[in-house]
PASEBA-1860 file (N, C-alpha, C; in nm, 3 decimals):
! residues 93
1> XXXXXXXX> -5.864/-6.366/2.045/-5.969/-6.378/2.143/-6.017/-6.522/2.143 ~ -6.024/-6.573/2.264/-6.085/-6.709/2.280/-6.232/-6.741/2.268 ~ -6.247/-6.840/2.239/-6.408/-6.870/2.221/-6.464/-6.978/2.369 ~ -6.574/-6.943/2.384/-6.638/-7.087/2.495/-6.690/-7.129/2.394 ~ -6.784/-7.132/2.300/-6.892/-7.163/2.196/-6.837/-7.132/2.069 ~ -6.860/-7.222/1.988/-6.841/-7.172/1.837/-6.884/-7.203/1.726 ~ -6.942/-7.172/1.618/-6.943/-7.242/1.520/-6.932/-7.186/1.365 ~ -6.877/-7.334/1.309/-6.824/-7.317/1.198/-6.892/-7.268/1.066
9> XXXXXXXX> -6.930/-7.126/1.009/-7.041/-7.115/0.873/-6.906/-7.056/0.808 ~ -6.975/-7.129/0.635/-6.905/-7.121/0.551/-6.743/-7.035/0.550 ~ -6.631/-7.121/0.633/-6.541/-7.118/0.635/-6.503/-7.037/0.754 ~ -6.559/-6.986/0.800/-6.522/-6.843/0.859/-6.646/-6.902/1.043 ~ -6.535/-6.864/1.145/-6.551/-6.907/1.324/-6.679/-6.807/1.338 ~ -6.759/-6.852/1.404/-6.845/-6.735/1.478/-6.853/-6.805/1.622 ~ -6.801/-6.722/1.708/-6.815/-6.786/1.868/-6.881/-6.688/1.977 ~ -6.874/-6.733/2.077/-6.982/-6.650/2.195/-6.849/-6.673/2.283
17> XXXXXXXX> -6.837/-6.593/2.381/-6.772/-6.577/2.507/-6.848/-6.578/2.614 ~ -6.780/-6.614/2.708/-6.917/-6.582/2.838/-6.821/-6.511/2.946 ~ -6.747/-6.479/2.902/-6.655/-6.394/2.984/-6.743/-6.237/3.027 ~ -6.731/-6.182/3.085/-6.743/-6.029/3.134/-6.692/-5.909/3.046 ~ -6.792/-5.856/2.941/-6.937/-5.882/2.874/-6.921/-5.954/2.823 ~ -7.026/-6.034/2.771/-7.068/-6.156/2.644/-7.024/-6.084/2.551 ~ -6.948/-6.147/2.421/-6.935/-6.051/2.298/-6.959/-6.178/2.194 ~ -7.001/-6.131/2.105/-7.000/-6.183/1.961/-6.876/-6.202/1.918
25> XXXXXXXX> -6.789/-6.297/1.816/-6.678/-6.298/1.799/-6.706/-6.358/1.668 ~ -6.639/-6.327/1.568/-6.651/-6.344/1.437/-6.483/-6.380/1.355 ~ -6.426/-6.481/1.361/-6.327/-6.465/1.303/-6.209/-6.391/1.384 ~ -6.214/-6.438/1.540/-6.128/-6.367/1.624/-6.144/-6.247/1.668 ~ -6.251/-6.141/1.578/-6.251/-6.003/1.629/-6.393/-5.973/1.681 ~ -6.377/-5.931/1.796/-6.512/-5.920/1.891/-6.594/-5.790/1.824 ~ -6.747/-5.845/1.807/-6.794/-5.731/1.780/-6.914/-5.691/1.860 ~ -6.971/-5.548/1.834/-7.028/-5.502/1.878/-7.193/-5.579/1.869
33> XXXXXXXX> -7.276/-5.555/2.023/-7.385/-5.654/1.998/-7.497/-5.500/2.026 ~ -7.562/-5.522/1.867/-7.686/-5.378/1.878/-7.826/-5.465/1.852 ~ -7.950/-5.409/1.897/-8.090/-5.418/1.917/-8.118/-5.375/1.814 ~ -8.203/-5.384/1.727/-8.321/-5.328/1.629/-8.457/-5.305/1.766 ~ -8.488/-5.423/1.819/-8.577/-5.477/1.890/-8.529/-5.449/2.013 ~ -8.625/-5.425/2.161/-8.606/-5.484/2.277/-8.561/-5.612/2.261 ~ -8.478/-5.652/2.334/-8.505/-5.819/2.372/-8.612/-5.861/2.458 ~ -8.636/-5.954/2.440/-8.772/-6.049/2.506/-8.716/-6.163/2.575
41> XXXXXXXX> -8.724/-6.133/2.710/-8.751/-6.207/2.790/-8.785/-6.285/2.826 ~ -8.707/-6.466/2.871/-8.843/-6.540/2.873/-8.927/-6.562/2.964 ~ -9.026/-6.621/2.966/-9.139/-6.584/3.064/-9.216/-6.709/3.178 ~ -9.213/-6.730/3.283/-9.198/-6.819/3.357/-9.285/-6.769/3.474 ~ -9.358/-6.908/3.564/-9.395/-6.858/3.670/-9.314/-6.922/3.801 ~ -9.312/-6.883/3.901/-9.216/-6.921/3.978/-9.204/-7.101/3.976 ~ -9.339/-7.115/4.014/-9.335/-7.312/3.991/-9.239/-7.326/3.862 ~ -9.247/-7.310/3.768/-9.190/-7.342/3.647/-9.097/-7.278/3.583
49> XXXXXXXX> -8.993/-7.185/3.668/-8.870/-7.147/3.652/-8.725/-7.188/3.637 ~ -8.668/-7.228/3.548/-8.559/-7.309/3.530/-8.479/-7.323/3.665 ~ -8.364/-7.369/3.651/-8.247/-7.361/3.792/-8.196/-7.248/3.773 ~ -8.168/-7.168/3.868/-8.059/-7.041/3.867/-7.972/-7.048/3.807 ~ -7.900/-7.200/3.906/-7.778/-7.243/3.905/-7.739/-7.261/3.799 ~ -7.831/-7.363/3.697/-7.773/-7.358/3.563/-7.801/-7.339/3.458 ~ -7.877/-7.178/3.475/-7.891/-7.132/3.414/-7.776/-7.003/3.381 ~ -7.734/-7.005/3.496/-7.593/-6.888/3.517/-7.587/-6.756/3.608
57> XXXXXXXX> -7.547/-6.702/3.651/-7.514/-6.547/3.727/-7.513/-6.505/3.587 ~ -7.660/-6.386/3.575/-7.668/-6.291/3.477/-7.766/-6.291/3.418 ~ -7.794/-6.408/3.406/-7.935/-6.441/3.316/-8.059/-6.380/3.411 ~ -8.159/-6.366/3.276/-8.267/-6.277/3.280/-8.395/-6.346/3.271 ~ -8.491/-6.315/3.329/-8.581/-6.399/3.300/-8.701/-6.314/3.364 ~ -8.869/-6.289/3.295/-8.975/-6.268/3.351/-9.068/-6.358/3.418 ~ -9.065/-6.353/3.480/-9.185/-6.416/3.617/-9.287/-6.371/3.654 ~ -9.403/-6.383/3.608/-9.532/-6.374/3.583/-9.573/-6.344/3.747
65> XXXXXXXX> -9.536/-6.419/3.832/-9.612/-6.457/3.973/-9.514/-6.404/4.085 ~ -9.334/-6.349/4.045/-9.284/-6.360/4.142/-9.269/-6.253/4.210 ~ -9.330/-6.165/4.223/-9.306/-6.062/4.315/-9.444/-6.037/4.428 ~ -9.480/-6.161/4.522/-9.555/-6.218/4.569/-9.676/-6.198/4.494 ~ -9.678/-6.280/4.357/-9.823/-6.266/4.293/-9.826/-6.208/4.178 ~ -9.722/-6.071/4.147/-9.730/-5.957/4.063/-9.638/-6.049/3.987 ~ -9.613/-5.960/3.871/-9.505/-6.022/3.762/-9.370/-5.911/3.812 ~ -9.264/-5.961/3.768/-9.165/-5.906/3.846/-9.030/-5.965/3.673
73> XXXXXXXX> -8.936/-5.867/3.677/-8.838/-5.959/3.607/-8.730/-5.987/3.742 ~ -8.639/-6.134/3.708/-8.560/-6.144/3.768/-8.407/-6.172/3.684 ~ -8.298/-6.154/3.805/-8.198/-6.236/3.752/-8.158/-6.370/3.860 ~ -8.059/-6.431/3.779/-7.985/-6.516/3.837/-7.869/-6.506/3.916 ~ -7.879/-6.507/4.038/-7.768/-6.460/4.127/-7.636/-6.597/4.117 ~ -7.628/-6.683/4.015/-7.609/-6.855/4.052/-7.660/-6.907/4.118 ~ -7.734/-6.889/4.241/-7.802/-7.021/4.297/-7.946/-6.982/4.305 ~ -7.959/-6.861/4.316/-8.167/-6.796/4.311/-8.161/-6.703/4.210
81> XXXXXXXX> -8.341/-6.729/4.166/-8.355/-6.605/4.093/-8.396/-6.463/4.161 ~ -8.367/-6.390/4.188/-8.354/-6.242/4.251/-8.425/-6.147/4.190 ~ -8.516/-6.119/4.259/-8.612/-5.967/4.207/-8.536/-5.854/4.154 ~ -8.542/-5.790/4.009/-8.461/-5.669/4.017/-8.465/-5.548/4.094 ~ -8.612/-5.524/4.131/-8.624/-5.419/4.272/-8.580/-5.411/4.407 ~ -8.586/-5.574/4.435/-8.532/-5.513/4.553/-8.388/-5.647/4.598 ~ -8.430/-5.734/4.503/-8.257/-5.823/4.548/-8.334/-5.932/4.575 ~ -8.454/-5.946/4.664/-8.517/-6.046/4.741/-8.565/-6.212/4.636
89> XXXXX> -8.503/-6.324/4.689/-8.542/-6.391/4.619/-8.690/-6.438/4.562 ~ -8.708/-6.493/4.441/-8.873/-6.467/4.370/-8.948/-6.530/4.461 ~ -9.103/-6.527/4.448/-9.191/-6.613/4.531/-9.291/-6.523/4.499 ~ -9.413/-6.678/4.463/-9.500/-6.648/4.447/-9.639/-6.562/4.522 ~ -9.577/-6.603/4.647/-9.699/-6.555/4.793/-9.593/-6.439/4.886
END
C-alpha cells in the first residue's frame, strides 16, 4: 500500500493515504481507524473559514454563523464550504 504522508518512528513507516477512505497505514498494512471520543470539529465563523479549496473535498468543519446566522456544520465540496442539510453554500445572512 502506498503512502501520500509518512513518517518515520522508531524504525517502523506510519503513513496517511488520502485516497477513498483515508486509512492509517503502519508498516504497509492499513488499519482500522476507531473513536474512543466523538471527533471535534473545528470551529469557524464564516468570515474566518479556511479555503475549501485547500482545504480539500471532504473536510469537515463547524461554522458558528453559517446557516444564515445559526451554527451549521459544513463540508468542503473543493471549491465551497456546503451546509450538511441542505447542500447550499455557507453564509452568514
Amino acid at each position: 500500500m502506498s503512502y501520500d504522508d509518512y513518517l518515520s518512528i522508531h524504525g517502523r513507516k506510519l503513513g496517511v493515504t488520502r485516497s477513498q477512505p483515508t486509512r492509517l497505514v503502519l508498516d504497509g498494512v492499513a488499519q482500522p481507524l476507531a473513536y474512543n471520543d466523538p471527533p471535534v470539529l473545528p470551529s469557524y465563523d464564516v468570515a474566518g473559514a479556511p479555503s475549501a479549496a485547500a482545504s480539500g473535498a471532504g473536510t469537515m468543519i463547524f461554522v458558528t454563523n453559517g446557516a444564515a446566522g445559526a451554527p451549521i456544520v459544513a463540508y468542503s465540496d473543493g471549491a465551497n464550504w456546503k451546509r450538511v442539510d441542505t447542500g447550499a453554500t455557507i453564509a452568514a445572512a
